[in-house]
C-alpha positions as CSV (number, residue, x, y, z in Angstrom):
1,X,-23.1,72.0,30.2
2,X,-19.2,71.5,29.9
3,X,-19.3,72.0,26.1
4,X,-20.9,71.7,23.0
5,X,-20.4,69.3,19.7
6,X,-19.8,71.4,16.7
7,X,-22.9,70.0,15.4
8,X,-24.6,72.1,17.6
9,X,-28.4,71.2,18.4
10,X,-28.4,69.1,15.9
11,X,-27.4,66.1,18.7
12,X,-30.2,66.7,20.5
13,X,-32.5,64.7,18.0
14,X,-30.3,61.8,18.0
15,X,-31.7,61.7,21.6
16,X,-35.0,59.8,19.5
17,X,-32.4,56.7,18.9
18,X,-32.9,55.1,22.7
19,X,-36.8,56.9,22.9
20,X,-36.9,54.8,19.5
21,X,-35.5,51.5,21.4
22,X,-37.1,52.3,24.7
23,X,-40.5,51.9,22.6
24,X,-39.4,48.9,20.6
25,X,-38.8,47.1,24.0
26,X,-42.5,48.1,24.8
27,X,-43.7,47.0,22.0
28,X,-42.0,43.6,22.6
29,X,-43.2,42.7,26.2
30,X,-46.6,44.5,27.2
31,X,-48.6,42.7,24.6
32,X,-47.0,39.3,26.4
33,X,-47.9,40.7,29.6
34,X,-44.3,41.2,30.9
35,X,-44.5,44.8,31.3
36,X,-41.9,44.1,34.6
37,X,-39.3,43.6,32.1
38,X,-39.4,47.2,31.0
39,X,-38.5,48.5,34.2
40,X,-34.3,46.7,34.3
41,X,-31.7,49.0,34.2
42,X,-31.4,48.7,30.4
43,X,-34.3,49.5,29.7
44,X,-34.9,52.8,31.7
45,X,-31.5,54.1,31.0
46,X,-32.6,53.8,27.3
47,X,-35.8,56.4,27.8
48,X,-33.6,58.7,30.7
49,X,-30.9,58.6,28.0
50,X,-33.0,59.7,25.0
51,X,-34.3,62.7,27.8
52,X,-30.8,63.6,28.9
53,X,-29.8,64.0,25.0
54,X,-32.7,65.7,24.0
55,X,-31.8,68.1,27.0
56,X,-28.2,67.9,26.2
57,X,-27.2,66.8,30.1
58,X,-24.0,65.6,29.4
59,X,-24.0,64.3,33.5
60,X,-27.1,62.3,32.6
61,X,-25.9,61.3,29.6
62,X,-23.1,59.8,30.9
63,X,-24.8,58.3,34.1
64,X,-27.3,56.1,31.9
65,X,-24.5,55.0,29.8
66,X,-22.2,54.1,32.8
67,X,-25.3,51.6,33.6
68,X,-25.6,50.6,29.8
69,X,-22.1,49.5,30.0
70,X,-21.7,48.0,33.2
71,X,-24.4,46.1,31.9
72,X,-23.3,45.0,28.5
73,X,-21.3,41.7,29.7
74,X,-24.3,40.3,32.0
75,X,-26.6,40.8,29.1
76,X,-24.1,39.0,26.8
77,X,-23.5,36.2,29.8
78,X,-27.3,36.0,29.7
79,X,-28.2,35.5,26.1
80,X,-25.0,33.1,26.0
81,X,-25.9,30.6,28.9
82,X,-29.9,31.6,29.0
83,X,-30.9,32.5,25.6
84,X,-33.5,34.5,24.6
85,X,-32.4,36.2,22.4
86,X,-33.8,39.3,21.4
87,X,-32.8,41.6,17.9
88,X,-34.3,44.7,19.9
89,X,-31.6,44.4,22.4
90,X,-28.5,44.9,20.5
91,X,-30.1,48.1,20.0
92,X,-30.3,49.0,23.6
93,X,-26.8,47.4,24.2
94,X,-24.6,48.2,21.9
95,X,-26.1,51.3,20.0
96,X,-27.1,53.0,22.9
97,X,-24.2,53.2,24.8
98,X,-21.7,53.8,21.7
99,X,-24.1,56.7,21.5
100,X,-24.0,58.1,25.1
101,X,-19.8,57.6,25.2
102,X,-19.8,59.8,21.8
103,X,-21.6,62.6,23.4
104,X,-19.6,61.9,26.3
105,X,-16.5,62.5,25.2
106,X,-17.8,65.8,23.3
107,X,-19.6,67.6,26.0
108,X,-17.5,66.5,28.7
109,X,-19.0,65.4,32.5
110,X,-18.7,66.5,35.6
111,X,-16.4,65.5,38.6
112,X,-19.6,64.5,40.5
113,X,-21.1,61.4,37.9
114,X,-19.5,58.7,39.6
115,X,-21.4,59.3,42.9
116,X,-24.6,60.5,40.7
117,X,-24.2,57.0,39.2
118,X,-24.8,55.5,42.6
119,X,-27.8,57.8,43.4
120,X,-29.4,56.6,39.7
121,X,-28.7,52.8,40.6
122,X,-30.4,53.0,44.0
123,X,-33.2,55.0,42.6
124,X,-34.0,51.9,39.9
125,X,-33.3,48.8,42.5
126,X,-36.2,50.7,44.6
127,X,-38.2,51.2,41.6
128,X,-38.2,47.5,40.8
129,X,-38.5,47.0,44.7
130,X,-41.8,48.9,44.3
131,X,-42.9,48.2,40.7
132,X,-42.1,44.5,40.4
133,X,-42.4,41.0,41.8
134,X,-39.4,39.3,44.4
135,X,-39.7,36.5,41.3
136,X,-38.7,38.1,38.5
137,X,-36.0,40.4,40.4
138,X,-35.7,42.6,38.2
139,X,-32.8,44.7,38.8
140,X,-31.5,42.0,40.7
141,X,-33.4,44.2,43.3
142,X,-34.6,41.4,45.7
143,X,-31.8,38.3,45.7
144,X,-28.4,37.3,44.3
145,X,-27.6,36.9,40.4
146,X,-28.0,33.3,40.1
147,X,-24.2,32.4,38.3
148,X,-22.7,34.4,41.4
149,X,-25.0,33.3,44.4
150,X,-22.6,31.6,45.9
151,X,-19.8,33.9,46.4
152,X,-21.6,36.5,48.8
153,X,-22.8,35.8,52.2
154,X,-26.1,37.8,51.9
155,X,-28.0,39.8,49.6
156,X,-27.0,43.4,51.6
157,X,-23.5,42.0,50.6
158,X,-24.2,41.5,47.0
159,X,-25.6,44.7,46.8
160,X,-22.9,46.8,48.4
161,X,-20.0,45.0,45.8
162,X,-22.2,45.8,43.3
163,X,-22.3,49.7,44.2
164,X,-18.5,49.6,45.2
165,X,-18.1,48.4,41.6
166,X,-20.0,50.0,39.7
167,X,-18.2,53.2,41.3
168,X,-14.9,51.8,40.0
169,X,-16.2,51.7,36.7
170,X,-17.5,55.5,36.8
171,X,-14.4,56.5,38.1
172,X,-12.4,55.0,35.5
173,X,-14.7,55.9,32.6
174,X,-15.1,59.1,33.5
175,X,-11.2,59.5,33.5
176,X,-11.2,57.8,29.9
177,X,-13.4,59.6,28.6
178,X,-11.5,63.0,29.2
């Protein structure tokens, strides 16, 4: 660990806040049967989050974040064009990550994150390979977001822009949040 808030341990139980909205999102879609949804990004970076708090793993911390904020605009894009609307979500979108940048910024990352960020992004596009169906694409694991289908050539394609990008972001963040 890079540093510690003056708070001390403290933090760690503010690591119950996404544990807290990882459950709420349970709680919304198992009863319906759509237990699928719980495994997008979101979602699991809300439970690893509350774990890399409770731990204090500022790397972690700012890994789940990094896909909590990448993530922020599609969601928004979504509930705009798609509805669906959910009160839960704002929770996992907006309190979530405002959380993990805090912590970031107090306990400081390490040089590695952006291509840890990667690693964390493969590992959930193969869990929601494993774990879900090709027709929900979850993760956006199996085919092309719809609204952008037609500006790659292939899936593989898609995919790669979305790792190249999504190192960008880390890179930048991380730098921002020194």
């Amino acid at each position: 660990m890079r540093g510690t808030h003056p708070v001390g341990n403290l933090w760690r139980l503010t690591g119950l806040l996404p544990i807290l909205f990882f459950t709420l999102k349970v709680w919304q879609y198992a009863p319906a049967g759509q237990a699928a949804q719980l495994v997008w990004f979101c979602n699991i970076s809300n439970l690893v989050l509350g774990l890399a708090i409770f731990a204090l793993r500022s790397d972690a911390i700012f890994i789940t974040t990094a896909l909590l904020l990448i993530g922020l605009p599609i969601w928004l894009f979504d509930v705009a064009v798609q509805g669906g609307f959910h009160a839960f979500s704002i929770l996992t979108h907006v309190v979530s990550p405002a959380l993990g940048l805090y912590l970031c910024r107090n306990l400081g990352v390490g040089r590695h994150v952006p291509i840890l960020t990667i690693g964390y992004y493969i590992a959930l596009q193969l869990a929601a390979r494993f774990l879900t169906s090709p027709a929900d694409n979850i993760n956006v694991a199996f085919d092309v977001y719809v609204p952008v289908k037609g500006l790659f050539p292939n899936f593989w394609v898609y995919s790669l822009a979305n790792m190249a990008g999504l190192f960008v972001f880390a890179v930048v963040l991380r730098r921002a949040l020194k």
